[in-house]
N, CA and C of each residue as an Amber inpcrd file, in Angstrom:
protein
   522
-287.6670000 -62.2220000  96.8860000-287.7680000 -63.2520000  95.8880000
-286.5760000 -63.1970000  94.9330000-286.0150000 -62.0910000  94.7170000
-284.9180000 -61.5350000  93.4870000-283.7230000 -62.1110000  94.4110000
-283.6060000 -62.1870000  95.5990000-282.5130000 -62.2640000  95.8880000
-281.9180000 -63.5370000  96.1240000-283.3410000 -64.4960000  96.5850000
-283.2050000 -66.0750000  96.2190000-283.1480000 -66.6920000  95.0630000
-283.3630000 -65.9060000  94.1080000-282.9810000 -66.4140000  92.3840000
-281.7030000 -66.3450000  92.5580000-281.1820000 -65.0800000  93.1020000
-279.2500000 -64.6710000  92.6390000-278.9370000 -66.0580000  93.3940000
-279.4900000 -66.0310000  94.5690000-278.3950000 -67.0840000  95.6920000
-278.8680000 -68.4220000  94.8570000-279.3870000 -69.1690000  94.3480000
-279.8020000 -69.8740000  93.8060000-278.8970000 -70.2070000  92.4270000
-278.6870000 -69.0360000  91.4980000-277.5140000 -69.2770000  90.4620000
-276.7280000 -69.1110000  90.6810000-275.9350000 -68.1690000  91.8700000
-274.7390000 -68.1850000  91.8780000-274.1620000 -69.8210000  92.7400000
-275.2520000 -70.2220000  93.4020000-274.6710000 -71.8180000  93.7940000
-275.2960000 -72.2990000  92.4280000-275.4410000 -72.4020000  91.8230000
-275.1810000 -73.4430000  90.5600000-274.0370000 -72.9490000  89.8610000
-273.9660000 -71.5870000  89.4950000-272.4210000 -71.2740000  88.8880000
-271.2850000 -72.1850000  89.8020000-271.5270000 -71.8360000  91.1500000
-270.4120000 -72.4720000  91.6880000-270.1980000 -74.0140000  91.8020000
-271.5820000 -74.7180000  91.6430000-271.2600000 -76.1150000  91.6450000
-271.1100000 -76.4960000  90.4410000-271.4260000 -75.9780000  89.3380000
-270.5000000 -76.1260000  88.1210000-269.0680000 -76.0320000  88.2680000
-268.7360000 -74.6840000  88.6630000-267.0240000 -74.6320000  88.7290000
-266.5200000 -75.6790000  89.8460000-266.8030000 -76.4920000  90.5540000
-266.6340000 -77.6980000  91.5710000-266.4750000 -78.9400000  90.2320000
-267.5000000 -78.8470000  89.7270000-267.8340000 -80.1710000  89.1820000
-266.4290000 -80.4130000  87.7910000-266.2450000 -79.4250000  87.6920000
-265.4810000 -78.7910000  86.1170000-264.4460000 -78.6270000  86.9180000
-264.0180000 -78.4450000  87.9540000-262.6800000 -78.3400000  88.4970000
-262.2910000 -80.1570000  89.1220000-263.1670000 -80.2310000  89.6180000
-262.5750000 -82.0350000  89.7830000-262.6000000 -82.9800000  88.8770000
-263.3520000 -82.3530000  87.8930000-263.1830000 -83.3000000  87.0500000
-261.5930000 -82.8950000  85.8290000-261.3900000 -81.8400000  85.9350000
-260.1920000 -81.3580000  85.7480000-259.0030000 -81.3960000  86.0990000
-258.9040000 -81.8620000  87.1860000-258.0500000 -82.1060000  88.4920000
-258.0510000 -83.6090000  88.6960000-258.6490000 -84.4670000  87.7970000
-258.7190000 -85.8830000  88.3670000-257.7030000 -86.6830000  88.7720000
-256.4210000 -86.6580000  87.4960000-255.8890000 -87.3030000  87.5570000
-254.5660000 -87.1830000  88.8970000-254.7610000 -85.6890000  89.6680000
-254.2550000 -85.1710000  90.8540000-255.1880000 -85.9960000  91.9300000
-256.1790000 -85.4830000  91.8520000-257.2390000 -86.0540000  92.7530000
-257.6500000 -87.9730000  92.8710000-257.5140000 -88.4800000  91.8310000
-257.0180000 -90.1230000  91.8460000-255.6220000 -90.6540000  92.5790000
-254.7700000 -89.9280000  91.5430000-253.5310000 -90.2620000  92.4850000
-252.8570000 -89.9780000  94.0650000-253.6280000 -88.9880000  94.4150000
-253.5140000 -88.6970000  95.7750000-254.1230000 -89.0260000  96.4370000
-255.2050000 -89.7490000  96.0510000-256.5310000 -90.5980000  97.0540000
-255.1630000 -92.4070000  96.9410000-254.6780000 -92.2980000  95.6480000
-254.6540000 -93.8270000  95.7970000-253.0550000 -93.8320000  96.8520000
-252.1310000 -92.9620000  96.6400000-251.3380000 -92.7130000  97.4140000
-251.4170000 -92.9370000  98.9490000-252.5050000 -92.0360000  99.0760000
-252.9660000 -92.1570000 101.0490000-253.4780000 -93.4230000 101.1900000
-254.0870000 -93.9950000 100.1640000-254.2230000 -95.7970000 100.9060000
-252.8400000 -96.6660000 100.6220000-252.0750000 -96.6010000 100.2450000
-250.7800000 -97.0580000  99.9520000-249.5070000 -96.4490000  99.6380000
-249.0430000 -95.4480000 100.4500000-247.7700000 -94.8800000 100.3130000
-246.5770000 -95.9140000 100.1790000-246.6900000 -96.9100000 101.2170000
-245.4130000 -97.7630000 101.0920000-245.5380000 -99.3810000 100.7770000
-244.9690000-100.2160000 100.0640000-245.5230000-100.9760000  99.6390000
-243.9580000-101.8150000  99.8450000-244.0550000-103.1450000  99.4460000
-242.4950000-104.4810000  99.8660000-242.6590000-104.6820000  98.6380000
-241.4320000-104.5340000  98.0330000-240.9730000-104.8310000  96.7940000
-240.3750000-106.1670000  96.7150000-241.0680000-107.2770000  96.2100000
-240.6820000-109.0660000  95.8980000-240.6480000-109.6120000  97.3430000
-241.7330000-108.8500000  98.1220000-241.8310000-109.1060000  99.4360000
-240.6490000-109.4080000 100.5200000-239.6660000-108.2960000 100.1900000
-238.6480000-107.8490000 101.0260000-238.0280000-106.8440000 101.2020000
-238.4520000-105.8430000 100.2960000-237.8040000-104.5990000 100.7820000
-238.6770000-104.0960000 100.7530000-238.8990000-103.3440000 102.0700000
-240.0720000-101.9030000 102.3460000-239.2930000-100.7690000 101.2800000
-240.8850000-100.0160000 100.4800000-240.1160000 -98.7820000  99.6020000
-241.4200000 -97.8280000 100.3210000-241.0230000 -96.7810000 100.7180000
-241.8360000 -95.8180000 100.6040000-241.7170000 -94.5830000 100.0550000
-242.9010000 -94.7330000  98.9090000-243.1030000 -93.8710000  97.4920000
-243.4750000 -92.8410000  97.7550000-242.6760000 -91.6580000  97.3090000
-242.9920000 -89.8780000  97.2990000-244.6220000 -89.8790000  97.0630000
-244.7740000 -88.4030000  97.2330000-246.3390000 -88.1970000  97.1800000
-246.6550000 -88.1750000  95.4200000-247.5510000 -88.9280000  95.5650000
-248.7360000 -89.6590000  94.4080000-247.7840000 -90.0940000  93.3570000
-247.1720000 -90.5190000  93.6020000-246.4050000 -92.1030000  92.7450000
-247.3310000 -92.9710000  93.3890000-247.6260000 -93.8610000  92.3580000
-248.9400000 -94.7870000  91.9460000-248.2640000 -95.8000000  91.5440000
-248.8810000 -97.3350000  91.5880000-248.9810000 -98.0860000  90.8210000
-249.4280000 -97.9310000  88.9900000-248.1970000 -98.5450000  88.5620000
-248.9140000 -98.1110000  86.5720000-248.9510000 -99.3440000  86.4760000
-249.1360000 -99.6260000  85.0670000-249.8140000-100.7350000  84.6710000
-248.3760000-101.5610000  83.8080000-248.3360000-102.4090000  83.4550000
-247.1740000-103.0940000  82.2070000-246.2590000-104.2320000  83.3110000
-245.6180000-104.8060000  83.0460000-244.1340000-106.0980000  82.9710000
-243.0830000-105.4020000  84.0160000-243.3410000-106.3050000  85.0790000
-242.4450000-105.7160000  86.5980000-242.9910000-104.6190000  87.2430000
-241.7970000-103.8500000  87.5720000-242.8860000-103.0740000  88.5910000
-242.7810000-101.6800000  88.2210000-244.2630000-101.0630000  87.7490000
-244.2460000 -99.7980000  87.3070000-244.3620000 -98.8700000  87.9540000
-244.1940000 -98.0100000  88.1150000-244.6640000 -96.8590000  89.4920000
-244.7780000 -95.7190000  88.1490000-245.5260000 -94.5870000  88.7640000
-246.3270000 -93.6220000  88.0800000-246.2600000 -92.1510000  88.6610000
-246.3270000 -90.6640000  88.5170000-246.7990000 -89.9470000  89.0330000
-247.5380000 -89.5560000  87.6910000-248.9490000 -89.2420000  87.6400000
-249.4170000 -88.8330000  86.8550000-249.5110000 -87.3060000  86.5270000
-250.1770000 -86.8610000  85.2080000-249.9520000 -85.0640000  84.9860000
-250.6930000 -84.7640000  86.4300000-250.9240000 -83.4050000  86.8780000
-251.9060000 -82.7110000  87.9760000-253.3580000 -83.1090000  87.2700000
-253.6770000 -82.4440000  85.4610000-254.5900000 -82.0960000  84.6170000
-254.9250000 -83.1900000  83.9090000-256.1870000 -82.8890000  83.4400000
-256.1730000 -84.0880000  81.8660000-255.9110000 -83.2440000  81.0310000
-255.9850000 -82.0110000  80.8160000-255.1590000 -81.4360000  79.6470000
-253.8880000 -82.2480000  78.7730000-252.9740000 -81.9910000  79.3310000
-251.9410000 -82.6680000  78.8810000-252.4210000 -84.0750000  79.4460000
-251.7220000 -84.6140000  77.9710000-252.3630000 -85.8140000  77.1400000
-251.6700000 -87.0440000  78.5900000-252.8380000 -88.4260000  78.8640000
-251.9500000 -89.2450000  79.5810000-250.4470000 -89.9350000  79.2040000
-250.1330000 -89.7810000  78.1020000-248.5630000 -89.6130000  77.7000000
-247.5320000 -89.1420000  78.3830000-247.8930000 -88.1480000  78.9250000
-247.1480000 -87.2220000  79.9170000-246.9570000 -87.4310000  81.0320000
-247.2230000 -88.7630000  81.4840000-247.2590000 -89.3680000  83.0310000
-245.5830000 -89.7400000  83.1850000-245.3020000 -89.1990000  84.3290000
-243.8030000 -89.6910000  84.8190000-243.7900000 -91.0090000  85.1000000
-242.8670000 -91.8400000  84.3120000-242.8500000 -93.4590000  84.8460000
-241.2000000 -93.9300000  85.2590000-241.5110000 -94.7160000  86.3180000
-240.2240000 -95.6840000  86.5400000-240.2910000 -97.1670000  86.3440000
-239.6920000 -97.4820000  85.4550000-239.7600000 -99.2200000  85.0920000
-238.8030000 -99.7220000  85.8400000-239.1960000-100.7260000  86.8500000
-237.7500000-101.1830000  87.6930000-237.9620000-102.7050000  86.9950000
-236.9130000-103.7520000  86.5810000-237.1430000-104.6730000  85.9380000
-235.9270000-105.3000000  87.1270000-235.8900000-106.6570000  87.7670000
-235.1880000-107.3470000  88.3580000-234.8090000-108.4870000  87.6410000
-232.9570000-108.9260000  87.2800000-233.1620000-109.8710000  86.8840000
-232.7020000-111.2660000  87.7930000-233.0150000-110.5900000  88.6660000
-232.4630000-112.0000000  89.9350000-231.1260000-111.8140000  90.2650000
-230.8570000-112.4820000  91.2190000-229.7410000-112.7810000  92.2520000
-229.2440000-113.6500000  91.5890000-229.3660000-114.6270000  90.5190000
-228.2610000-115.6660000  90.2770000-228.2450000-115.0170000  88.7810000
-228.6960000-113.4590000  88.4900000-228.3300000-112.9060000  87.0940000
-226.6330000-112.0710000  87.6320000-225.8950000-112.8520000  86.8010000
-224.3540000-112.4660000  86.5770000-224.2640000-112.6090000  85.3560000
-223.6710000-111.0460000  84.8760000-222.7160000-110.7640000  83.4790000
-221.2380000-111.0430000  83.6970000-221.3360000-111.6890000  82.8880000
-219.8520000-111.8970000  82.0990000-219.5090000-110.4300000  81.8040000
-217.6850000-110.5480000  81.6760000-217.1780000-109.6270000  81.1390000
-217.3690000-108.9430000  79.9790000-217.6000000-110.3570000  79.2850000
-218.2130000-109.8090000  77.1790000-219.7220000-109.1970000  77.1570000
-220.6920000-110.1000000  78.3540000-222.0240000-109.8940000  77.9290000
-222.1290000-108.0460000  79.0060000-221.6780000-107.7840000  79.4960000
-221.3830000-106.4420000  80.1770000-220.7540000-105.7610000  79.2960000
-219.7640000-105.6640000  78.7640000-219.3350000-104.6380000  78.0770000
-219.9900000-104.4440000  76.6440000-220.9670000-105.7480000  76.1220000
-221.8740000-105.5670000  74.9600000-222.8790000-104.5920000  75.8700000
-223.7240000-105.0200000  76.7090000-224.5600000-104.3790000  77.1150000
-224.5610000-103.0110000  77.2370000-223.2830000-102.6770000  77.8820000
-223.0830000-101.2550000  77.9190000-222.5240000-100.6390000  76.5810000
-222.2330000-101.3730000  75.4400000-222.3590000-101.1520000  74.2210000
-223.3870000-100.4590000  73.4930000-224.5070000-101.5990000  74.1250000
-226.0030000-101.2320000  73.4350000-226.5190000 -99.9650000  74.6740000
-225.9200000 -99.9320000  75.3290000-226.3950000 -98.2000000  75.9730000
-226.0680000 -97.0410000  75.4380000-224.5210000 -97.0690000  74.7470000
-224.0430000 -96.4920000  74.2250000-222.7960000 -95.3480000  75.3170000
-222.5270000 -96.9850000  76.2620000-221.6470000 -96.3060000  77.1340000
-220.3140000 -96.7860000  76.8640000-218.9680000 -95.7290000  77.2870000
-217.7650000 -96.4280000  77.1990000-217.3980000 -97.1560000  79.1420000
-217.8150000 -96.8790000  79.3730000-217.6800000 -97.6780000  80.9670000
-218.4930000 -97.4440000  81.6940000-218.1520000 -98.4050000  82.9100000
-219.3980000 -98.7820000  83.6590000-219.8690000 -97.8030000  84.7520000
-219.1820000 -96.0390000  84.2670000-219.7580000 -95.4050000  85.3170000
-220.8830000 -94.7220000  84.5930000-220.8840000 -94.9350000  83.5930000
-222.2640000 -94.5560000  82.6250000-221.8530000 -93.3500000  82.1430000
-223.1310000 -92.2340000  81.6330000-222.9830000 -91.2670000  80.9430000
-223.2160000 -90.0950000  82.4420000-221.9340000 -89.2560000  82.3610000
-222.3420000 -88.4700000  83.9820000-223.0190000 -87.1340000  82.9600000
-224.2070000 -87.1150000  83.2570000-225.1280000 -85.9070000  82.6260000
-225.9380000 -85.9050000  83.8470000-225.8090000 -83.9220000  84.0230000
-226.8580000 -83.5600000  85.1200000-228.1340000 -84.1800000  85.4420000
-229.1980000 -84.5340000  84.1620000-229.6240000 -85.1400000  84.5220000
-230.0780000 -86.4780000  85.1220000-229.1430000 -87.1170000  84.9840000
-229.2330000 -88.2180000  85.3550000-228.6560000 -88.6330000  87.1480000
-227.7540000 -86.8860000  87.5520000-226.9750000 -87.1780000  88.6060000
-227.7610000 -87.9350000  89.6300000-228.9540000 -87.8950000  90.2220000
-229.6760000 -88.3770000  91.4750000-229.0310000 -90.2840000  91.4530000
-229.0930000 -90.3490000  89.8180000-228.5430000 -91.9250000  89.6480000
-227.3360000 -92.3960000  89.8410000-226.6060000 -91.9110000  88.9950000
-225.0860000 -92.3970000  88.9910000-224.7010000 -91.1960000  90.2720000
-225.1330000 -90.4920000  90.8340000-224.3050000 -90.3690000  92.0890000
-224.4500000 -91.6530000  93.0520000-225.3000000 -92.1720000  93.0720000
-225.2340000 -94.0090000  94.1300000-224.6000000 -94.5350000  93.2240000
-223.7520000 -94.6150000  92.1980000-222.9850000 -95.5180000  91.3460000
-224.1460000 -96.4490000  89.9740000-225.3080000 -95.9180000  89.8100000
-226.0150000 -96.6190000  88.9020000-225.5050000 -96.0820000  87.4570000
-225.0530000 -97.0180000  86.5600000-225.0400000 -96.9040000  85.4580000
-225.7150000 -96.5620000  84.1330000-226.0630000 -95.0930000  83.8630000
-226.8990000 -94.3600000  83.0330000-226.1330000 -94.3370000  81.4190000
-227.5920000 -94.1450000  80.8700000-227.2200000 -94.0080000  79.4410000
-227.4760000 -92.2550000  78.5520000-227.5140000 -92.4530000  77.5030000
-227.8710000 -91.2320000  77.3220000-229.3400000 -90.7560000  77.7090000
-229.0010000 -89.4680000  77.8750000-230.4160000 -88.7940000  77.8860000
-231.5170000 -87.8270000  76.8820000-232.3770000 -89.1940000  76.4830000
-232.8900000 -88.2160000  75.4500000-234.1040000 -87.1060000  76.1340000
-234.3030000 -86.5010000  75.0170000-235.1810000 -85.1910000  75.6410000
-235.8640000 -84.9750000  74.6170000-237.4370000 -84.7400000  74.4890000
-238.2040000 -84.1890000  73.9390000-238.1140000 -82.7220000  73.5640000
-238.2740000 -82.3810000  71.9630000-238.1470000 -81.0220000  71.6070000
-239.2550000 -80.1790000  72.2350000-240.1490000 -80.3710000  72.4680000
-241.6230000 -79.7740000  72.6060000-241.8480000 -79.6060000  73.6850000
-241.0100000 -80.6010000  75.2480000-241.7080000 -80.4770000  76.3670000
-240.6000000 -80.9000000  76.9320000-240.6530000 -80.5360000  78.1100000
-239.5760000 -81.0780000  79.1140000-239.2240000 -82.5690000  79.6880000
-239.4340000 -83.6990000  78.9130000-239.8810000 -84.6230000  79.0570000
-237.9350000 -85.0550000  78.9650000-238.2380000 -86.4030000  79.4130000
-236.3920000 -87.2030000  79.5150000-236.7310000 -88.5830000  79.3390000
-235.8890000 -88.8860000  78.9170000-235.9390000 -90.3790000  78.9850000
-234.4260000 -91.1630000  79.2700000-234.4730000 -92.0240000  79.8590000
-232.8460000 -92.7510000  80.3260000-233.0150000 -94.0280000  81.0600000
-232.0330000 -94.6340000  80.4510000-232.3200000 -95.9760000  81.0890000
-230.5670000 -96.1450000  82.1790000-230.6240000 -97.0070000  83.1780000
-229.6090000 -97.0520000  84.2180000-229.5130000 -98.8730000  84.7980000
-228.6850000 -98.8550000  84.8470000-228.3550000-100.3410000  85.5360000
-227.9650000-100.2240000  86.4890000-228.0560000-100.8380000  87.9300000
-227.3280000-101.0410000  88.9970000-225.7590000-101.6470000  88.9380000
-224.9100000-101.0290000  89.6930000-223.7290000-101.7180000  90.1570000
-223.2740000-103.3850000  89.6020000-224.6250000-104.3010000  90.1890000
-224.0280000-105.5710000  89.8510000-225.0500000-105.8420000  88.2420000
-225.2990000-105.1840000  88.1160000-226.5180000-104.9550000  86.7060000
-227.6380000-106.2160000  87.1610000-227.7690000-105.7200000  88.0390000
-229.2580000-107.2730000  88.2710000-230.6180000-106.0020000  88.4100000
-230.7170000-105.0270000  88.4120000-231.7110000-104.2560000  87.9450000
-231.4880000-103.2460000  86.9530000-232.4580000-103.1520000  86.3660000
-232.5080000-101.7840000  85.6570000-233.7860000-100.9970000  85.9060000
-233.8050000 -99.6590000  85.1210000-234.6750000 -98.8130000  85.5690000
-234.6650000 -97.6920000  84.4320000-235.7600000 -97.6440000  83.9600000
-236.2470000 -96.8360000  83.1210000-237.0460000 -95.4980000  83.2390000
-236.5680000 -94.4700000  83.1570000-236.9670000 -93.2130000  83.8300000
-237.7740000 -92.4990000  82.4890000-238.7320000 -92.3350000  82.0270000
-239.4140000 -91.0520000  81.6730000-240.2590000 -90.5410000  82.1540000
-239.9040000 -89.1050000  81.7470000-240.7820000 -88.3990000  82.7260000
-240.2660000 -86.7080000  82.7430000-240.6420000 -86.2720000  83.4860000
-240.0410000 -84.9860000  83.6980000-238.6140000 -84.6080000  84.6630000
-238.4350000 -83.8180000  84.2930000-237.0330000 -83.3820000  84.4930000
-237.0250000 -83.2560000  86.3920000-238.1510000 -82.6050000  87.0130000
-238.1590000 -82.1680000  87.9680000-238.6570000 -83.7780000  89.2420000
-238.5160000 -84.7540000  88.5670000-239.5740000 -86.0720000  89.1850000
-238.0080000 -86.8480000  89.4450000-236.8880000 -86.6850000  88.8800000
-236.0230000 -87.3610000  88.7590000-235.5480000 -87.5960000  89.9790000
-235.1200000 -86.8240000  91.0520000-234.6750000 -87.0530000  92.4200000
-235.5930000 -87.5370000  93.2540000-237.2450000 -87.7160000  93.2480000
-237.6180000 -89.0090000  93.4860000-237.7650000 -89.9190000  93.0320000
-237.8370000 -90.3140000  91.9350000-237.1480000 -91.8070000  91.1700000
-236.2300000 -92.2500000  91.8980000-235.1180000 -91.2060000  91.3370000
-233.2560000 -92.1820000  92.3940000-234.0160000 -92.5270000  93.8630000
-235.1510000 -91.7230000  94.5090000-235.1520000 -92.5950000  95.7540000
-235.7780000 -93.6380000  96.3810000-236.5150000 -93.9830000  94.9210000
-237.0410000 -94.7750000  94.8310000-236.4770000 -96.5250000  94.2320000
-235.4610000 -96.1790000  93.6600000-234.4550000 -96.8760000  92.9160000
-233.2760000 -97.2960000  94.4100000-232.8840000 -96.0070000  94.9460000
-232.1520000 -96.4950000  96.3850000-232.8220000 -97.5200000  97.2000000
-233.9620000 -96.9470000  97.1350000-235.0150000 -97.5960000  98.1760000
-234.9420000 -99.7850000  97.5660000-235.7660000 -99.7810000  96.3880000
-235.5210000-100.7540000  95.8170000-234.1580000-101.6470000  95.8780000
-232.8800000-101.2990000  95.2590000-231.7430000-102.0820000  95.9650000
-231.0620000-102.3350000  97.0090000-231.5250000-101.5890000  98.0760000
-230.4470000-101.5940000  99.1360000-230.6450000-103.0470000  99.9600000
């Protein structure tokens, strides 16, 4: 009888630690469920992109992609995002409205700012700006223009997410 009590709490200890671990783990466990039903997706219904593991659809204006924290611990703030914004095929800068633009980046030319972090980008020739960085966490932020500047792309996120972004950004213009 003593020994079907133990086996009895120790499976409730353990389906507690199940229940408290997935629910801990969600935002790993969401994004990797939503991943395996949609890894690759046609961007303006012409270019096939296929997105690293658990980059997600996010939410906001064009097209957001996501990897979320593993935890809910750290706050949903902390989600790696790529903002790809298109401004069309018949978007051409002028010489003035380009060199303002890259003004307001705070670049002196159009090969951008060459900072390690940003290399995955401006090594395909995308035009990066500075890179800010959070004191507290490893977090980045940088914005980049393509070659003919008809996209841009907005990277925050973590430091280590960055070389799938750029291939996701390759993927997107080519």
């Amino acid at each position: 009888m003593r020994t079907a009590l133990t086996r009895r709490r120790g499976l409730y200890v353990l389906l507690t630690l199940c229940c408290a671990g997935a629910i801990y783990f969600y935002p790993f466990l969401s994004s990797s469920i939503s991943w395996m039903r949609e890894p690759k997706f046609r961007y303006e219904n012409r270019t096939a992109v296929s997105l690293p593991f658990r980059w997600v659809s996010g939410e906001g204006g064009g097209l957001v992609l996501e990897k979320p924290e593993v935890a809910i611990l750290p706050a949903p703030l902390l989600n790696t995002t790529l903002v790809v914004s298109d401004h069309g095929s018949s978007f051409k800068l002028s010489g003035e409205a380009r060199s303002r633009t890259l003004r307001i980046m705070g670049l002196t030319d159009e090969r951008g700012v060459l900072d390690d972090g940003t290399y995955p980008f401006t090594s395909v020739g995308f035009s990066c700006g500075q890179v800010g960085t959070s004191k507290s966490s490893d977090m980045l932020a940088f914005y980049c223009f393509s070659t003919d500047f008809r996209y841009s792309f907005n990277f925050i996120g973590r430091k280590e997410y960055i070389p799938e972004a750029s291939e996701i950004a390759k993927q997107i213009i080519r």
